[in-house]
VMD Tcl script that draws the C-alpha trace (Angstrom):
set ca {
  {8.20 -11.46 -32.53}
  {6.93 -7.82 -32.18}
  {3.03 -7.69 -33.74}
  {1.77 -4.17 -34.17}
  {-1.72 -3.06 -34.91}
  {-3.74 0.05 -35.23}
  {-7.92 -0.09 -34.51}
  {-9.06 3.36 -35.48}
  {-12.60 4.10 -33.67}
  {-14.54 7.28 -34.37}
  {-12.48 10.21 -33.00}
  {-9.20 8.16 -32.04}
  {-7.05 5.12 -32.73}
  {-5.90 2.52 -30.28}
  {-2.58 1.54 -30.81}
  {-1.46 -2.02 -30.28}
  {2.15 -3.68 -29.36}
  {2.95 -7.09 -28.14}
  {6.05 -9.39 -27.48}
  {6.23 -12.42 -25.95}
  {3.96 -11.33 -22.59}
  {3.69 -7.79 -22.98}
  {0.66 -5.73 -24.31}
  {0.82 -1.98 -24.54}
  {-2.31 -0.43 -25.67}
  {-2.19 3.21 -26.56}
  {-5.25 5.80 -27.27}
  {-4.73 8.33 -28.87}
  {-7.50 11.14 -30.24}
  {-7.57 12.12 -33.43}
  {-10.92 14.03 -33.77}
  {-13.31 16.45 -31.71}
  {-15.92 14.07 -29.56}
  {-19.13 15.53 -28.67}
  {-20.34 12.04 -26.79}
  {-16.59 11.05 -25.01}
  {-18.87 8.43 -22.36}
  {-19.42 6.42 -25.60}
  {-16.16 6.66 -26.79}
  {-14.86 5.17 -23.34}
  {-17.18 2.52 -23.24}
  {-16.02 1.55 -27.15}
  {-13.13 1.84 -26.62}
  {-12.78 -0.45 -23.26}
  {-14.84 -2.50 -25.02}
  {-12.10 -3.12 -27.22}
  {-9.49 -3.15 -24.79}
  {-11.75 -5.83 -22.88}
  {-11.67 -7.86 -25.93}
  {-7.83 -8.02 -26.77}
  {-7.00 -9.04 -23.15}
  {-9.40 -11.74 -23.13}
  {-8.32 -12.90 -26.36}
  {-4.44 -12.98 -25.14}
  {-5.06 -13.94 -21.47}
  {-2.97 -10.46 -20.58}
  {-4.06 -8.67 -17.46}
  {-3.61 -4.68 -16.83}
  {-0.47 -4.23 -15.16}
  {-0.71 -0.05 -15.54}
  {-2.99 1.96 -16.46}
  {-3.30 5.88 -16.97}
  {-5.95 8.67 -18.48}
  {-5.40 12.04 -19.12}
  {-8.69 13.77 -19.15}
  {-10.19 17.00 -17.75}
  {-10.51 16.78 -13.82}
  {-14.28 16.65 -14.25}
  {-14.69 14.17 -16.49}
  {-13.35 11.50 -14.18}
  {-16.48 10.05 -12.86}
  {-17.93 9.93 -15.91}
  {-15.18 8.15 -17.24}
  {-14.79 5.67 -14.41}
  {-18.78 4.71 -14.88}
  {-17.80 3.76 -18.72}
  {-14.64 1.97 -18.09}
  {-16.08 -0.20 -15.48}
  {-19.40 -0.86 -17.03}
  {-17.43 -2.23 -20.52}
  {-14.51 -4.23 -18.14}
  {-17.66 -5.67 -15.65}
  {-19.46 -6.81 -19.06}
  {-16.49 -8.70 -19.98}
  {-16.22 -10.73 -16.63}
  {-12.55 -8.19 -16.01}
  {-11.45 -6.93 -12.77}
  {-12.70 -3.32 -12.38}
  {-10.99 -2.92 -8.83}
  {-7.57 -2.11 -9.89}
  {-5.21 0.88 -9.96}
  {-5.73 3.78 -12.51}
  {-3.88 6.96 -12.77}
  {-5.52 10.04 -13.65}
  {-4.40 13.00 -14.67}
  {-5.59 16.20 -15.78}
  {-4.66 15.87 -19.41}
  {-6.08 18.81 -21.33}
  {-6.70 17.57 -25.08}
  {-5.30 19.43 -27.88}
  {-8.15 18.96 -29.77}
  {-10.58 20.28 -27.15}
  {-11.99 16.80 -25.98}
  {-13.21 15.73 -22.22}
  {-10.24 13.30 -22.23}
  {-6.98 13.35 -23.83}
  {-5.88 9.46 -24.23}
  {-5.13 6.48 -22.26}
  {-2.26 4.16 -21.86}
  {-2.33 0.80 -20.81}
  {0.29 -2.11 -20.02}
  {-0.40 -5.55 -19.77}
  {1.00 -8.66 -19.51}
  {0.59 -12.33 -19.89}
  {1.78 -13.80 -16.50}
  {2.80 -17.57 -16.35}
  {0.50 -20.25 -15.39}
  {2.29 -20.46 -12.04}
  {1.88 -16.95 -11.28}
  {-0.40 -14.56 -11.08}
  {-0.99 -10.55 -11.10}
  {-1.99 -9.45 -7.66}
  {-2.95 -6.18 -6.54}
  {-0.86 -3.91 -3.92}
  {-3.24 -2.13 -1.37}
  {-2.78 0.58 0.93}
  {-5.62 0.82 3.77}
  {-7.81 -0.60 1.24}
  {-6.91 1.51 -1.82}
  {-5.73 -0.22 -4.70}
  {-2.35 1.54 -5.82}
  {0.04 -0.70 -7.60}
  {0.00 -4.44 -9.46}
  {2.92 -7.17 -8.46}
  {3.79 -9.88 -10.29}
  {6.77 -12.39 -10.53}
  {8.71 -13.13 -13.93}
  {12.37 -14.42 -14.86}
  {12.54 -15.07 -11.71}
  {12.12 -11.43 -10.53}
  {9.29 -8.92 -8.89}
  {8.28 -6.18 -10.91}
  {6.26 -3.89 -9.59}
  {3.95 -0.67 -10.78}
  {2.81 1.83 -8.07}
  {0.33 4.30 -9.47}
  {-0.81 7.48 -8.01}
  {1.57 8.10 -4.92}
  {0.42 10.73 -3.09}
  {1.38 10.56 0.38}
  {-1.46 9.36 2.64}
  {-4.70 11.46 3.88}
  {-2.20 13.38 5.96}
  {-4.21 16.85 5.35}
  {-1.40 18.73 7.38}
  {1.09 17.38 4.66}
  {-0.96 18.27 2.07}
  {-1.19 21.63 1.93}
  {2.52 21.97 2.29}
  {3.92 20.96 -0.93}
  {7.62 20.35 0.44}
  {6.21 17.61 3.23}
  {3.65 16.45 0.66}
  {6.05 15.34 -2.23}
  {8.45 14.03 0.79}
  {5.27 11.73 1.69}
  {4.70 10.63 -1.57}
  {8.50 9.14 -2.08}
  {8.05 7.72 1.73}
  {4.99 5.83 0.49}
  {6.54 4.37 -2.32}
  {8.82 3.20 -0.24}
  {7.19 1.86 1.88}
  {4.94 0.05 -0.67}
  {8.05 -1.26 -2.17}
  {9.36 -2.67 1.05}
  {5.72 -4.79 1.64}
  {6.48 -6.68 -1.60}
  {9.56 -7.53 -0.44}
  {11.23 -4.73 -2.43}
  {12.99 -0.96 -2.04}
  {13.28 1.93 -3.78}
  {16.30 1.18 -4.77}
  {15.07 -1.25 -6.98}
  {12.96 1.65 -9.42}
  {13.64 1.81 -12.39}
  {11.18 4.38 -13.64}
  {8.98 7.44 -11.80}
  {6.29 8.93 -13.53}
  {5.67 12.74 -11.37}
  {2.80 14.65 -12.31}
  {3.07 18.20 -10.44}
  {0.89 21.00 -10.05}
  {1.75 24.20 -11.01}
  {4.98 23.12 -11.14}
  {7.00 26.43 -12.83}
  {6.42 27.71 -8.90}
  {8.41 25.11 -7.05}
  {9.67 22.63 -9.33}
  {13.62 23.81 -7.88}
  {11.88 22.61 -3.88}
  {10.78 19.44 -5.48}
  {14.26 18.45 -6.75}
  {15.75 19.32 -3.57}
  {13.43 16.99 -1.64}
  {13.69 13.94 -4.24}
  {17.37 14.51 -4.07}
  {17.30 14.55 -0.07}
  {15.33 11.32 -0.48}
  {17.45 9.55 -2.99}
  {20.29 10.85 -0.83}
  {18.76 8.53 1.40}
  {18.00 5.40 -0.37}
  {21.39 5.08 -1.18}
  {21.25 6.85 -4.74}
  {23.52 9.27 -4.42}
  {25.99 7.47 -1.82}
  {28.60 6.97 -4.34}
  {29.18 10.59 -4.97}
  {29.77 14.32 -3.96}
  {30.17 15.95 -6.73}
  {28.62 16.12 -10.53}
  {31.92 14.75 -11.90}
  {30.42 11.58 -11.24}
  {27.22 12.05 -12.49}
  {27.07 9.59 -15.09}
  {28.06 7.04 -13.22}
  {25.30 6.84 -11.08}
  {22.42 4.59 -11.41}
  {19.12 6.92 -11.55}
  {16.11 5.84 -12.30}
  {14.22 7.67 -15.90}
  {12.12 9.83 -14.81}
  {9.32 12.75 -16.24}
  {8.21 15.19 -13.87}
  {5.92 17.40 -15.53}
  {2.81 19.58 -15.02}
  {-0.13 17.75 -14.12}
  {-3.31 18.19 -11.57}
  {-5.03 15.23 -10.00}
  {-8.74 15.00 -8.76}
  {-7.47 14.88 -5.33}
  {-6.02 18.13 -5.27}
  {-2.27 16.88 -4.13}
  {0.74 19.09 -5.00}
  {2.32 15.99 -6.80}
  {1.82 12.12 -7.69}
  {3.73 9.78 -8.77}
  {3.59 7.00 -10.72}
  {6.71 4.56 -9.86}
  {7.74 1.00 -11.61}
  {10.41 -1.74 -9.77}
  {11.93 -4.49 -10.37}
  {13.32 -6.74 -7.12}
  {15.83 -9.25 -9.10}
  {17.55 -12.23 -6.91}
  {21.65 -12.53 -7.15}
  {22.49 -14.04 -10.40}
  {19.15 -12.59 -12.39}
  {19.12 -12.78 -16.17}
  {17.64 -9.54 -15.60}
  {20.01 -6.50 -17.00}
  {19.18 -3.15 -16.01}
  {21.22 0.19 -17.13}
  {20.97 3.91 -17.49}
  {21.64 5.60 -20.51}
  {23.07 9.25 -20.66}
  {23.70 9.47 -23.86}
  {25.60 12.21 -26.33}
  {23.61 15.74 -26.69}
  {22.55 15.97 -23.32}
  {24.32 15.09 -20.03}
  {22.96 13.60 -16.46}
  {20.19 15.43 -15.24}
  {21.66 15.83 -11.96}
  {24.51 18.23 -13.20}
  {21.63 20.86 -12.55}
  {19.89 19.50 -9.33}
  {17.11 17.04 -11.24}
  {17.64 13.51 -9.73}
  {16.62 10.91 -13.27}
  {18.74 9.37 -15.91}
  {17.65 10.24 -19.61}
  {16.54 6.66 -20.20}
  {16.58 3.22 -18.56}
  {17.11 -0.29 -19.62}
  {15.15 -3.50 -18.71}
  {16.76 -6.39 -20.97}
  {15.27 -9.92 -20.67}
  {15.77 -12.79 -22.37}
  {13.40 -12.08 -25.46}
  {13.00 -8.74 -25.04}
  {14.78 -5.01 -24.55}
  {12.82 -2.08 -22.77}
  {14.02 1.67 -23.32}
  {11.76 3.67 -20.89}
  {13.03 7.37 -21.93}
  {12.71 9.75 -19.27}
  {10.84 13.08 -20.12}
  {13.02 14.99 -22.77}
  {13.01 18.58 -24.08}
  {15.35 21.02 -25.95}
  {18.30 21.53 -23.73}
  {21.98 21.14 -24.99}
  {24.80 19.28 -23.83}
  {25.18 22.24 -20.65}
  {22.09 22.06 -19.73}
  {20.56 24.65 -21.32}
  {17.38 25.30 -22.89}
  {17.84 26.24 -26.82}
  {15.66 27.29 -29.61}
  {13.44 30.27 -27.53}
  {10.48 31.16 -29.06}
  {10.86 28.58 -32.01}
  {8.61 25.66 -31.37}
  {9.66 23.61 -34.42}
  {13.06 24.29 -33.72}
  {12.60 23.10 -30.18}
  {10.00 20.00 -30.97}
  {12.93 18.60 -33.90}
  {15.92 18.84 -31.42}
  {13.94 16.86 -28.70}
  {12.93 14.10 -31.32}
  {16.97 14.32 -32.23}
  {18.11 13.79 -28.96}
  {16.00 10.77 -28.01}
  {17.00 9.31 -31.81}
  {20.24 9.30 -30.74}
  {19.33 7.78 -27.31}
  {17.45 5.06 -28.42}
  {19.96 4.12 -31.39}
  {23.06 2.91 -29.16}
  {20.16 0.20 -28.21}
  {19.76 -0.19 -31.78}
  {16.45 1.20 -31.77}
  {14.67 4.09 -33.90}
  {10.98 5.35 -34.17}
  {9.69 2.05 -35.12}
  {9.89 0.64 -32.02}
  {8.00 3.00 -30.10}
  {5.57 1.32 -28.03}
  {4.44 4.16 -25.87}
  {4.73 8.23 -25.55}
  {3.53 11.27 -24.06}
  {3.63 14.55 -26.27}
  {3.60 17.53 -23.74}
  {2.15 20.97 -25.51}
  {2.86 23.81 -23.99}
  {0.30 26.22 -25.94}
  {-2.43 24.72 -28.12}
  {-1.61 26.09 -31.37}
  {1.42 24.25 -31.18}
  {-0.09 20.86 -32.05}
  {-0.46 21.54 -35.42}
  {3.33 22.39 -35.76}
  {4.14 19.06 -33.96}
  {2.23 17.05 -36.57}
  {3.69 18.61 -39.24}
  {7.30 18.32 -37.88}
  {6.70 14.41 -37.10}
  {5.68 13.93 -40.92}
  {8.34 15.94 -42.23}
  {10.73 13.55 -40.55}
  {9.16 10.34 -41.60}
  {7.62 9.67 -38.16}
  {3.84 8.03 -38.70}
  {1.15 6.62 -36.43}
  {3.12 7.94 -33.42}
  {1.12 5.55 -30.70}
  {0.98 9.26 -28.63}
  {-1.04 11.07 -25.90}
  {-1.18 14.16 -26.94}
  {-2.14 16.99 -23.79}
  {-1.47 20.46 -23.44}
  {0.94 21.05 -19.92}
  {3.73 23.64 -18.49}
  {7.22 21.85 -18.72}
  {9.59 22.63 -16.05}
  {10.62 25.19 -17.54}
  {8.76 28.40 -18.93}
  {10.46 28.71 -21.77}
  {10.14 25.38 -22.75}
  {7.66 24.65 -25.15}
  {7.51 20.69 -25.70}
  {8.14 17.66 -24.24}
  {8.00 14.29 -25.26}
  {8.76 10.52 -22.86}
  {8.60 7.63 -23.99}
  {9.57 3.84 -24.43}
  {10.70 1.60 -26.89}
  {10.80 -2.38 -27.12}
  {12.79 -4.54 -29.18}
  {13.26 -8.83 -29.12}
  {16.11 -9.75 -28.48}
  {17.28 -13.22 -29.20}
}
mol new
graphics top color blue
foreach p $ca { graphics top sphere $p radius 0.5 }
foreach p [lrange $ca 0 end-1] q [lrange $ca 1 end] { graphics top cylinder $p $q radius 0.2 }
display resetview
């Protein structure tokens, strides 16, 4: 049964979903902060509490915040998790996530889950660095890589076409050490800098390396192209502390023959595959389990059934066609707004937030469990974007 709760601290609320052996804890800011240390420390405080309370351990973990806020940030998380006796060592994602409201830090989201007393949640390390969490369930590996980057390759680096190639090769290569590929992902999470000036060379690369892991084998046209399997994806503006042209945030799932596992792309009605115009994602992904259903909805925006973007210049227009399109999505999986369990609201210009708020009442949507940050989308005219995931039991 799905439990939902809502903790609201001084200038934000944590949201709270569980099922069965998922957690997803989402902070979101409501308010300005003039003292955002304290904030982190109260509100990993908090998070420190509910896992020990449910035995759940962090399987994924990400903060958008200004670039130089991250130490400070770090200090607080780790001093509240290291009070509680909770590992501090493990992966976090972050993400230059300018607030809305003109805070240090724009929210956090956090997955966790209960593993069974046979198993356990065990950290994935590469030369040292923690950078994704493993664990076994149903049978099954998942797995959740966070902040792909590449390597310390500084001759890679400053080339953004060889850096984004490095990053997929490292995933891959991650994958493969836990017994996995990349063919088993089932959703990337790409934060790129200054992406309106080469987001058309990152597709090609992704597509030369999905080309590769067998992604693309099956076709060579787009008359096919929803009938291939694609992961969900959002690529979206997004700097990183350690100045790489892109990261990536990718999650797997390595099921045996026979699994009880069921895992499907869905295209659905208003918009078409992605890859009609060159981007490599589905619009949403399936992970169905006995007892539970995960939507993870790739990034979505205003663009019609061709492909093109609509409403220009009308931010409402454009915010309430997005919010239509994943409706529709999520409802031939017999899901709506209520099951939202995690999102991303992407802001293109600040005063825009407002108009988002307003929209989301107006159509009945409340205590959206939303970060809300101000980013480019991948296209300039292209105001807002929104990903997200839903859960549902299932019997």
């Amino acid at each position: 049964m799905i439990q939902r709760s809502v903790d609201t601290l001084s200038s934000c609320k944590i949201f709270i979903t569980t099922l069965n052996n998922q957690l997803f804890a989402n902070v979101s800011v409501i308010k300005r902060d003039e003292n955002p240390e304290h904030t982190i420390a109260e509100i990993y405080n908090k998070i420190a509490d509910l896992l020990s309370a449910s035995s759940c351990q962090i399987v994924h973990e990400r903060c958008f915040a200004n670039i130089g806020f991250q130490k400070q940030f770090l200090e607080a998380r780790a001093g509240a998790l290291g009070k509680h006796a909770l590992e501090t060592n493990t992966p976090i994602t972050f993400i230059e996530g300018r607030s809305c409201l003109e805070n240090k830090f724009a929210g956090i989201q956090i997955r966790a889950i209960k593993p069974a007393p046979e198993n356990r949640v065990r950290t994935i390390l590469d030369h040292g660095i923690p950078k994704g969490r493993a664990w076994n369930h149903n049978g099954s590996t998942f797995l959740l890589l966070q902040s792909i980057d590449g390597g310390n390759d500084d001759s890679k680096r400053i080339n953004r076409k060889y850096q984004s190639e490095a990053m997929f090769r490292q995933a891959e290569k991650l994958l493969q050490s836990e017994g996995a590929s990349y063919k088993d992902v089932v959703r990337t999470w790409i934060y790129i800098s200054d992406i309106l000036d080469w987001y058309d060379d990152f597709n090609a690369v992704r597509n030369n390396c999905y080309s590769e892991y067998g992604f693309l084998e099956n076709t060579d046209s787009k008359t096919q192209a929803e009938q291939m399997y694609l992961p969900a994806s959002t690529g979206i503006e997004g700097r990183n502390p350690y100045a790489y042209p892109a990261t990536m945030d990718v999650f797997a799932i390595h099921r045996p023959a026979g699994s009880a596992i069921q895992i499907y792309p869905l295209y659905g009605v208003k918009q078409r595959s992605p890859f009609r115009y060159g981007s490599a994602f589905s619009r949403a992904t399936v992970v169905k389990e006995p007892g539970s259903k995960l939507i993870l909805v790739s990034g979505t925006a205003s663009i019609d059934y061709q492909g093109t973007s609509m409403f220009l210049n009308d931010p409402a227009a454009q915010i309430r066609k997005t919010l239509s399109v994943i409706s529709e999505l999520v409802a031939s999986e017999g899901a709506t707004f209520e099951n939202l369990c995690e999102a991303t609201v992407f802001i293109k210009r600040k005063e825009d937030f407002l108009l988002f708020q307003k929209v989301i009442e107006d159509l009945g949507i409340t205590n959206i469990p939303s970060v809300n940050v101000l980013a480019d989308i991948c296209r300039d005219e292209l105001l807002f974007e929104l990903d997200a995931a839903f859960i549902l039991a299932e019997d």
